[in-house]
TIDREN-565498 format. One record per atom (N, C-alpha, C): residue in three letters; x, y, z. Coordinates in steps of 0.1 Angstrom, whole numbers, padded with zeros to 4 digits, always signed. Each point is the difference from the previous one (the first is absolute). Layout:
REM TIDREN-565498
alaXYZ
...
REM end
This chain:
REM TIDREN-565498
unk+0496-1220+1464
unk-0013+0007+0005
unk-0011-0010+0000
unk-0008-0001+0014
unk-0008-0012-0002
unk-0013+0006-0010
unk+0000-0009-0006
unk-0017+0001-0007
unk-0011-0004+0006
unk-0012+0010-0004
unk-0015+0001+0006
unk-0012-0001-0009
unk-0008-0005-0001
unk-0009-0005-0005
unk-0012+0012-0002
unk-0003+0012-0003
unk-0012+0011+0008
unk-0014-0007-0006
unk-0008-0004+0004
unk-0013-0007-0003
unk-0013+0007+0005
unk-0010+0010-0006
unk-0008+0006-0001
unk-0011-0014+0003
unk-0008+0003+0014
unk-0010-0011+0001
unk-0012+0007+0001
unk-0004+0010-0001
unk-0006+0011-0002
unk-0009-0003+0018
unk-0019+0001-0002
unk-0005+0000+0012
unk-0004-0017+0004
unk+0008-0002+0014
unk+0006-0014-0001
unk-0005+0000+0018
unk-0009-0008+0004
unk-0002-0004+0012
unk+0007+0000+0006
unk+0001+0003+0014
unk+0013-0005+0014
unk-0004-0013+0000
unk-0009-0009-0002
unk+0007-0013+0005
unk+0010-0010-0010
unk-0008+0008-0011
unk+0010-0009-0013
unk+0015+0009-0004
unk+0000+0011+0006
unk+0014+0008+0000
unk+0007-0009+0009
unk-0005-0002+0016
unk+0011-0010+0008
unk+0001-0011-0003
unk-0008-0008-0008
unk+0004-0012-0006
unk+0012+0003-0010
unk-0006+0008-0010
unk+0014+0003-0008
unk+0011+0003+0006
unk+0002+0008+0008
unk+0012+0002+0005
unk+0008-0015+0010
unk-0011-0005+0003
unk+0006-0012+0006
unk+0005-0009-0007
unk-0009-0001-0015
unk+0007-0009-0009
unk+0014+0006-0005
unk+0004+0012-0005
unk+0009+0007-0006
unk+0009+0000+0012
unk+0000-0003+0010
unk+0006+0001+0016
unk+0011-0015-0002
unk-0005-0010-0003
unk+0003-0012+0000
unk+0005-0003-0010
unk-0001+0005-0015
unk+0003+0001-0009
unk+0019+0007-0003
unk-0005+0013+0008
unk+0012+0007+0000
unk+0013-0006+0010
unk-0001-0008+0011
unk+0005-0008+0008
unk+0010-0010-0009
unk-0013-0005-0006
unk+0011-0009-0007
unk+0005+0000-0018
unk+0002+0011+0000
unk+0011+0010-0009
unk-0012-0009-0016
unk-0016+0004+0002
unk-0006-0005-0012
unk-0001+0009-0010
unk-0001+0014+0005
unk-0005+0012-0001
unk+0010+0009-0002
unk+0000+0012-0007
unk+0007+0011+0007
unk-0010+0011+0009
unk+0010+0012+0002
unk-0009+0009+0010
unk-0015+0001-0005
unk-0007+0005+0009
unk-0013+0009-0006
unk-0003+0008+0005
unk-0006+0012-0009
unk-0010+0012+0007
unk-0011-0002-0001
unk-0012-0007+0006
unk-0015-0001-0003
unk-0008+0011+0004
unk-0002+0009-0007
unk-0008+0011-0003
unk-0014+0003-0001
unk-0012+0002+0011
unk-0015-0007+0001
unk-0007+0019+0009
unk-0007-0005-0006
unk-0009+0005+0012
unk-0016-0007+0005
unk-0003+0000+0014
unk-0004-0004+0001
unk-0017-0001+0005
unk-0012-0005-0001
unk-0011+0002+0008
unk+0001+0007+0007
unk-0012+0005+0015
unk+0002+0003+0009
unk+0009-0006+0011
unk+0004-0002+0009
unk+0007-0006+0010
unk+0011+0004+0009
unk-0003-0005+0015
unk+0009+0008+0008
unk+0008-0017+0006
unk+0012+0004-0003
unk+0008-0008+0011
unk+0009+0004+0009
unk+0002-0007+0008
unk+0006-0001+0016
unk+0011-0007-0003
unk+0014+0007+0005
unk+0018-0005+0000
unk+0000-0009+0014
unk+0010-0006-0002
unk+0008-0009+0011
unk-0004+0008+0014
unk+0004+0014-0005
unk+0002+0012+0016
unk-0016+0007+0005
unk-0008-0004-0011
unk-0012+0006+0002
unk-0006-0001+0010
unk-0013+0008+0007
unk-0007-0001+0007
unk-0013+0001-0002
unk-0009-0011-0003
unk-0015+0000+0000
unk-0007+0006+0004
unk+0004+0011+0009
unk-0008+0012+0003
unk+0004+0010-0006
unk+0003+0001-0013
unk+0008+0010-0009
unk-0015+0001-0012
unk-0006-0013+0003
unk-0010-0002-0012
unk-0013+0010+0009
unk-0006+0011-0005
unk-0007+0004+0002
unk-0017-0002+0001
unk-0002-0011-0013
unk-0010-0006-0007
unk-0004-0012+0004
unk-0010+0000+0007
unk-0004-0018+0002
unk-0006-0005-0010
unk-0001-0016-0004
unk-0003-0007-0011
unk-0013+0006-0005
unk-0009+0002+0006
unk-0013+0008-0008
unk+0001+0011-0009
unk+0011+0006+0002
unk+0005+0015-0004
unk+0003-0004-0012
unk+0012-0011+0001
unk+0009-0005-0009
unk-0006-0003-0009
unk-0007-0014+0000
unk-0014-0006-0007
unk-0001+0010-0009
unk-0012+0009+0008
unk-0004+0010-0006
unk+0004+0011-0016
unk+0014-0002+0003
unk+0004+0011-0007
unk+0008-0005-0009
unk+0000-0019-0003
unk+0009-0003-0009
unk+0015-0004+0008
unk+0008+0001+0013
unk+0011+0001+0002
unk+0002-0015+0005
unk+0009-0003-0006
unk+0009-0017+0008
unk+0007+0002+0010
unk+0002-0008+0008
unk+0012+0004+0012
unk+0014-0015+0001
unk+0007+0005-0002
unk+0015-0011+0002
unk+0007+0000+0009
unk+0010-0008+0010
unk+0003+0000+0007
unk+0014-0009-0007
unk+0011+0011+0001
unk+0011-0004-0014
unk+0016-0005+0010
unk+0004-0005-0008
unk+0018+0004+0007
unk+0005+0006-0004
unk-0003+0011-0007
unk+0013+0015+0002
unk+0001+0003+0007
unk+0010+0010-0001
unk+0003+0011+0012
unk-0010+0010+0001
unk-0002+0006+0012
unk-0003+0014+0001
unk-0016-0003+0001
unk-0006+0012+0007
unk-0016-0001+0004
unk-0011-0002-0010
unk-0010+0009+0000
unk-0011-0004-0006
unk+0000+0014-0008
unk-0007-0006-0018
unk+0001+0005-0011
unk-0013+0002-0007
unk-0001+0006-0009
unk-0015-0001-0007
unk+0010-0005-0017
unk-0009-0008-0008
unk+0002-0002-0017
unk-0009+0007-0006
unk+0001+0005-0009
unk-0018+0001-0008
unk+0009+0005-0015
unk-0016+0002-0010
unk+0005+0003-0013
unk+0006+0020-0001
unk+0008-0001-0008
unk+0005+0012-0002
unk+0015-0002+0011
unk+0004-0009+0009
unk+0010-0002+0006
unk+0010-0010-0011
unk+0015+0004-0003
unk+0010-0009-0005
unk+0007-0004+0009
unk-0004-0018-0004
unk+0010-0006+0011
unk+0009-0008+0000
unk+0012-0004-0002
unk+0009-0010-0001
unk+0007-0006+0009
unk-0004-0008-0006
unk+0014-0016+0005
unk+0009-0002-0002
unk+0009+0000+0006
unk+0012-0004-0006
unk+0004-0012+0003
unk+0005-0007-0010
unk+0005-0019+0006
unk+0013+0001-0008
unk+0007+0006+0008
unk+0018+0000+0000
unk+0006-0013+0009
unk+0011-0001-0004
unk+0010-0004+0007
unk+0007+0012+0009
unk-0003+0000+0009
unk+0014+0012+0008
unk+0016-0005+0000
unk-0001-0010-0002
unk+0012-0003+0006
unk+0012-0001-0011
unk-0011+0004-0015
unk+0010+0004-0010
unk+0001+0014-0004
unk-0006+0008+0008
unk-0003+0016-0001
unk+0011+0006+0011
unk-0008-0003+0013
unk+0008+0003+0012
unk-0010-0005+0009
unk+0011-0008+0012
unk-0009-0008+0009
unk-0001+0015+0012
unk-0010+0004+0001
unk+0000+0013+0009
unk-0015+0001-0004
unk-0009+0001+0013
unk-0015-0002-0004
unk-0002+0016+0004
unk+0006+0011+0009
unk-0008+0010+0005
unk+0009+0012-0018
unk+0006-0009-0006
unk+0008+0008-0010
unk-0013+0001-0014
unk-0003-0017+0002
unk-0012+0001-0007
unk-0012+0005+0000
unk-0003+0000+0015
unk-0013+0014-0004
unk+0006+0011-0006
unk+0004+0006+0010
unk+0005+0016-0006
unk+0003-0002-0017
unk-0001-0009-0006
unk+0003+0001-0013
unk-0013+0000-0005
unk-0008-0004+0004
unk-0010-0003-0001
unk-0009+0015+0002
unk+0001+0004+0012
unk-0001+0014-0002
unk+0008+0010-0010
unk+0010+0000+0001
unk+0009+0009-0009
unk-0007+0000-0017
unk-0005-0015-0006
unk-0007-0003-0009
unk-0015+0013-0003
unk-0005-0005+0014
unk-0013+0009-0003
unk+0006+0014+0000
unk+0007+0009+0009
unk+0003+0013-0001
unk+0006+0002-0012
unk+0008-0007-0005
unk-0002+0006-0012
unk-0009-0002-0016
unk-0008-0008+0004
unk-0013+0001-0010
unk-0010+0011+0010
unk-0002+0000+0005
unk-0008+0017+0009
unk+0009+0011-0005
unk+0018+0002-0001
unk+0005+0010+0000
unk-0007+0003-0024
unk-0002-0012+0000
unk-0001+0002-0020
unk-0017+0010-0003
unk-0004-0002+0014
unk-0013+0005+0000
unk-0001+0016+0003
unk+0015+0007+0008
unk+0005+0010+0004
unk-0007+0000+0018
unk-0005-0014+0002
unk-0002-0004+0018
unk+0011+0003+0003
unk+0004+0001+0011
unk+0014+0002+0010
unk-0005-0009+0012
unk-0002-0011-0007
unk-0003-0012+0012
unk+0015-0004+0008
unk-0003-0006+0015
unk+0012+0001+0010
unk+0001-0010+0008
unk+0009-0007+0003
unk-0001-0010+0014
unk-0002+0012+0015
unk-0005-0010+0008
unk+0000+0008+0015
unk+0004-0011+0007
unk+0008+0005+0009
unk+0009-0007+0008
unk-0005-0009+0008
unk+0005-0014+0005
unk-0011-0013+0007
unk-0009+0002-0006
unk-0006+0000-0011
unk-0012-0004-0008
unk+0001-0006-0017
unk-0005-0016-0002
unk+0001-0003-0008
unk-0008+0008-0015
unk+0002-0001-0006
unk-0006+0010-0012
unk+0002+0014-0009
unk-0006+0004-0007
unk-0003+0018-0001
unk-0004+0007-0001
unk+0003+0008+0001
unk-0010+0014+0007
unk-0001+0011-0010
unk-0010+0008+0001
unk+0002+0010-0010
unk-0014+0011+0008
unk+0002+0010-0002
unk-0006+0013+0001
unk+0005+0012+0008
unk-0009+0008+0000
unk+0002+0016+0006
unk+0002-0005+0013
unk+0011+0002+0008
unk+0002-0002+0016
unk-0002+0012+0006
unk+0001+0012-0002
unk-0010+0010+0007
unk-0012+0003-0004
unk-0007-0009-0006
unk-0016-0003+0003
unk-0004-0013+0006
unk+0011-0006+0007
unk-0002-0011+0006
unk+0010-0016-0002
unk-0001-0011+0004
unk+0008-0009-0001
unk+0003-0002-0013
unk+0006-0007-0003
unk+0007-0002-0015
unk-0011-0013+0000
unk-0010-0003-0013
unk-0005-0014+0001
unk+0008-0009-0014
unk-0006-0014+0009
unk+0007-0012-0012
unk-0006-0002-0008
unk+0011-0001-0011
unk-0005+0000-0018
unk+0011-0013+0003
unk+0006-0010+0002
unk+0006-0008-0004
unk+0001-0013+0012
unk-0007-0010+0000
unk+0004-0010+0013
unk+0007-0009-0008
unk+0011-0010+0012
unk+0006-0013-0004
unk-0003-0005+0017
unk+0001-0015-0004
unk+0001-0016+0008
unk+0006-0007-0008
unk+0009-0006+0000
unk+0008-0012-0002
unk+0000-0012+0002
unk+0004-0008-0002
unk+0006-0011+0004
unk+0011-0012-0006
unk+0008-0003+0010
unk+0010-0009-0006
unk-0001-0012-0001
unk+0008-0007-0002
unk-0002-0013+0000
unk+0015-0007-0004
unk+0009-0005+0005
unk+0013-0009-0008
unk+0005+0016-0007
unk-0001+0011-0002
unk+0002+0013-0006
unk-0012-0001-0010
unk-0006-0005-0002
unk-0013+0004-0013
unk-0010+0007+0007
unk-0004+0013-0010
unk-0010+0009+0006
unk-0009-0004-0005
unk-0012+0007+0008
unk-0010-0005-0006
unk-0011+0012+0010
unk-0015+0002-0008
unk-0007+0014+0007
unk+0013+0012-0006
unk-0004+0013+0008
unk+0007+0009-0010
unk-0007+0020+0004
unk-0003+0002-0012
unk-0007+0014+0005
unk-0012+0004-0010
unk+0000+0013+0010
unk-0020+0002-0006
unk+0002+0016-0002
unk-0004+0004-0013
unk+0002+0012-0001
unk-0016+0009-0008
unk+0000+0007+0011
unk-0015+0008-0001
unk+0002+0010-0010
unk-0012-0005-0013
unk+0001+0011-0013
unk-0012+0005-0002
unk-0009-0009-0002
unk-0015+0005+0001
unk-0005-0006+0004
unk+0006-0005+0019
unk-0011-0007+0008
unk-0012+0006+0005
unk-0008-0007+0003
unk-0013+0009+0006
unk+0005-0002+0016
unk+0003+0011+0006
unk+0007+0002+0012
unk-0011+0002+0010
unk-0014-0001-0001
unk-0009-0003+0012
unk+0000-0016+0003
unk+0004-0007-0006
unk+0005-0016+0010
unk+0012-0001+0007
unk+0005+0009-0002
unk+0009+0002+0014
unk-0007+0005+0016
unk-0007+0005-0006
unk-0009+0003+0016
unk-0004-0012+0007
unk+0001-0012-0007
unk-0008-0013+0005
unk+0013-0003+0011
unk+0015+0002-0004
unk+0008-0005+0006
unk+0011+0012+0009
unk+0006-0001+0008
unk+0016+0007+0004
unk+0008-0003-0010
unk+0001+0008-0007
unk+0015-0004-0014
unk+0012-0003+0006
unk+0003-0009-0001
unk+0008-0009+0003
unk+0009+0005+0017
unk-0016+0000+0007
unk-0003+0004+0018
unk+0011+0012+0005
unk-0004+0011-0010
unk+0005+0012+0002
unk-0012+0009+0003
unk-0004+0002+0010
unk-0016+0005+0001
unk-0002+0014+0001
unk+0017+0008-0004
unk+0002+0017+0000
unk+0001+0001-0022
unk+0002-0007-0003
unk+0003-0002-0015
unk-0011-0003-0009
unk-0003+0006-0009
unk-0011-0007-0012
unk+0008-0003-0014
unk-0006-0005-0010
unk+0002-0004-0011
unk-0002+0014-0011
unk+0009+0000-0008
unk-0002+0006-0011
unk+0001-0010-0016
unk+0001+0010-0008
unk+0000-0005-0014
unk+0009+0006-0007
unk+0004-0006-0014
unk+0006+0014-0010
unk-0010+0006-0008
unk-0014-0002-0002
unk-0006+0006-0002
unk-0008+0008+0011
unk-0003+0001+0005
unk-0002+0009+0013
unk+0010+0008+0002
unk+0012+0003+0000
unk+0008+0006+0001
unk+0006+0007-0014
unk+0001-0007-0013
unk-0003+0011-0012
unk-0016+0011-0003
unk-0009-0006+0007
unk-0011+0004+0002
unk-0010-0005-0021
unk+0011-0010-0003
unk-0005-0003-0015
unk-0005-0013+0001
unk-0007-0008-0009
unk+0002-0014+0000
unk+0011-0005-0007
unk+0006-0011+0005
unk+0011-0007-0005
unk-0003-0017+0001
unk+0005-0003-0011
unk-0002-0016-0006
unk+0010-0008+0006
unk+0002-0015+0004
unk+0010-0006+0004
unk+0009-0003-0012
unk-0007+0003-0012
unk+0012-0005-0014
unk+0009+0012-0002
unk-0002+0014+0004
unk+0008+0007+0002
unk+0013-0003+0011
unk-0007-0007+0012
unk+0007-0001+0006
unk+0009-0013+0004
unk-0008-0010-0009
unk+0007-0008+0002
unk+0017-0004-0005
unk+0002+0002-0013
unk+0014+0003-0006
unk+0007+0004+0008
unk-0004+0008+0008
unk+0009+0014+0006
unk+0009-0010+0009
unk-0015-0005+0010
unk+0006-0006+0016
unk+0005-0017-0001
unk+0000-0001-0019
unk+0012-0015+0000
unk+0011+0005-0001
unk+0001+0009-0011
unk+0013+0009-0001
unk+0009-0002+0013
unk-0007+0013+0003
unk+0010+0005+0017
unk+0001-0017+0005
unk-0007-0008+0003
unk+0002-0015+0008
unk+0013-0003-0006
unk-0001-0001-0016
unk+0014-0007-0004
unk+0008+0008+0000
unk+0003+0015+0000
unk+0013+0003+0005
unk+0003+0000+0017
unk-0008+0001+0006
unk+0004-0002+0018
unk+0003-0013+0004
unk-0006-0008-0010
unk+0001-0019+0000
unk+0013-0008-0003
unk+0004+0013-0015
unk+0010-0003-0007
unk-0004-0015-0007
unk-0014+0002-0006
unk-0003-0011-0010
unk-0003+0006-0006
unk-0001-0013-0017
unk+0003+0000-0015
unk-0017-0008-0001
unk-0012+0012-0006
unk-0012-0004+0004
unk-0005-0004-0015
unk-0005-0006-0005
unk-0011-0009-0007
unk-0010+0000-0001
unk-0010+0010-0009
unk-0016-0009+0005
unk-0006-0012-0006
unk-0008-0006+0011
unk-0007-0015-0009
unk-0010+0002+0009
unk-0009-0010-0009
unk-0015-0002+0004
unk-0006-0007+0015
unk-0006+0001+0003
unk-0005-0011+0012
unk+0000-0015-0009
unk-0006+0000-0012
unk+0001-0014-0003
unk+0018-0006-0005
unk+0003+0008+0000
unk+0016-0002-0001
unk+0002-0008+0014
unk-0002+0015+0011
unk+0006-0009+0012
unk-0007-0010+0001
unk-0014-0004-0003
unk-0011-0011+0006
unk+0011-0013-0003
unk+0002+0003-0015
unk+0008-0012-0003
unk+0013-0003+0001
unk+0008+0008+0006
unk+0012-0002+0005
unk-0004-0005+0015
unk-0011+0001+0005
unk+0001-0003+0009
unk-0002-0018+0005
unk-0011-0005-0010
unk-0008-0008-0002
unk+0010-0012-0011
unk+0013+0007-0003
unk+0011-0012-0005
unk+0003-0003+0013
unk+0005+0008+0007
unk+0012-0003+0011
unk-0009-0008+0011
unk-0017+0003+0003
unk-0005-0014+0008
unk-0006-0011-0007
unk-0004+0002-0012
unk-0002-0011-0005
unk+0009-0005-0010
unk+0012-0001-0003
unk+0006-0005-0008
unk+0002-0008-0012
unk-0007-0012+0006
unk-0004-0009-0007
unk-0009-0002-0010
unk-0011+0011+0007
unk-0013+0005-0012
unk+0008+0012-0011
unk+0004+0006+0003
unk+0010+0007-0007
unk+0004-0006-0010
unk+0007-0010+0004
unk+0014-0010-0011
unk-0014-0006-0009
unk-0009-0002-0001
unk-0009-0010-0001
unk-0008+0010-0014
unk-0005+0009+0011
unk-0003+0011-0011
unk+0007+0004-0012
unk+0011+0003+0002
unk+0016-0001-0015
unk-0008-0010-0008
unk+0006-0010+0006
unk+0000-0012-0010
unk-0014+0000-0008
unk-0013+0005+0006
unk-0011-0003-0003
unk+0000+0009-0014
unk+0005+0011+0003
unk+0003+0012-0010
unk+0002-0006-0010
REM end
């Protein structure tokens, strides 16, 4: 069973999240590392997938400015997203290719993960057909809205980006954008939908859990400065060896 790393980076910028994932990207490539789940949430901020369309963004830079929001322009999959605090979001930097080389198997796991941390909440969250993500609410009071987005990416089989699961997002910054350019669909929460407030530490346990049984990994937690410096042997080496000795 491969092993994963789960690393709590708590509220962690988008630009220093795609740095990290890039480093732990290259790291994992060449077998320095094992798996990881990087576990963050993040500032305000909306990014744009590979498939996206810039007319999905609602908000022109004044707006944006204005109200605190960043804008990215990413290589995942899939359209345009909102981040903010009260959203849990994970990375995953797996190997696929020691799990199963099958990427559309991977989302759906990935979903499957979230439904059943929404089903622990007694949500009856759901996939809907051609559409990435999950859904949850009263469908005879109208569309089912998304409590759960993913975008991906591969690389050599190493993932990298991941999913975004709405707990106590503030769901008026979705108005800025088309959630991920579905323009009949809005965003929900699990709290909006328990009608309570709910914490991500409640929720977070839950949605590593479900990851390592759909993953079928053997999970661990360590610190950011754990990984900092696992990371920080494998490029600098030498300061590494150097540091020992100094010890």
């Amino acid at each position: 069973m491969p092993r994963a790393l789960e690393i709590d980076l708590g509220l962690l910028g988008y630009a220093e999240a795609l740095e990290l994932q890039a480093r732990a990207e290259r790291a994992r490539k060449a077998g320095a590392i094992d798996d990881l789940l990087l576990l963050c949430e993040h500032p305000h901020v909306i990014t744009l997938g590979r498939s996206g369309k810039r007319a999905n963004l609602l908000a022109g830079e004044n707006v944006l400015r204005q109200k605190g929001v960043e804008y990215f322009e990413t290589r995942r999959g899939g359209d345009i997203t909102y981040h903010g605090p009260g959203q849990l979001v994970c990375y995953p930097i797996l190997d696929l290719a020691a799990i199963r080389r099958d990427v559309g198997w991977y989302v759906r796991a990935l979903e499957e993960a979230m439904i059943r941390t929404s089903r622990e909440f007694g949500v009856a969250a759901r996939r809907d057909a051609g559409k990435t993500g999950i859904w949850a609410g009263d469908e005879e009071r109208g569309s089912p809205e998304k409590l759960g987005a993913i975008g991906v990416h591969l690389s050599r089989w190493i993932t990298s980006h991941g999913l975004a699961y709405n707990v106590s997002t503030d769901l008026r910054y979705f108005d800025l954008i088309v959630p991920c350019g579905i323009a009949e669909r809005k965003a929900t929460s699990l709290e909006k939908l328990l009608g309570r407030g709910v914490g991500l530490q409640e929720v977070r346990p839950l949605l590593v859990g479900h990851l390592a049984e759909v993953l079928r990994l053997e999970t661990r937690r360590a610190s950011a400065s754990e990984l900092a410096a696992l990371l920080a042997a494998w490029e600098q080496p030498e300061a590494a060896v150097a540091a020992a000795f100094k010890g």
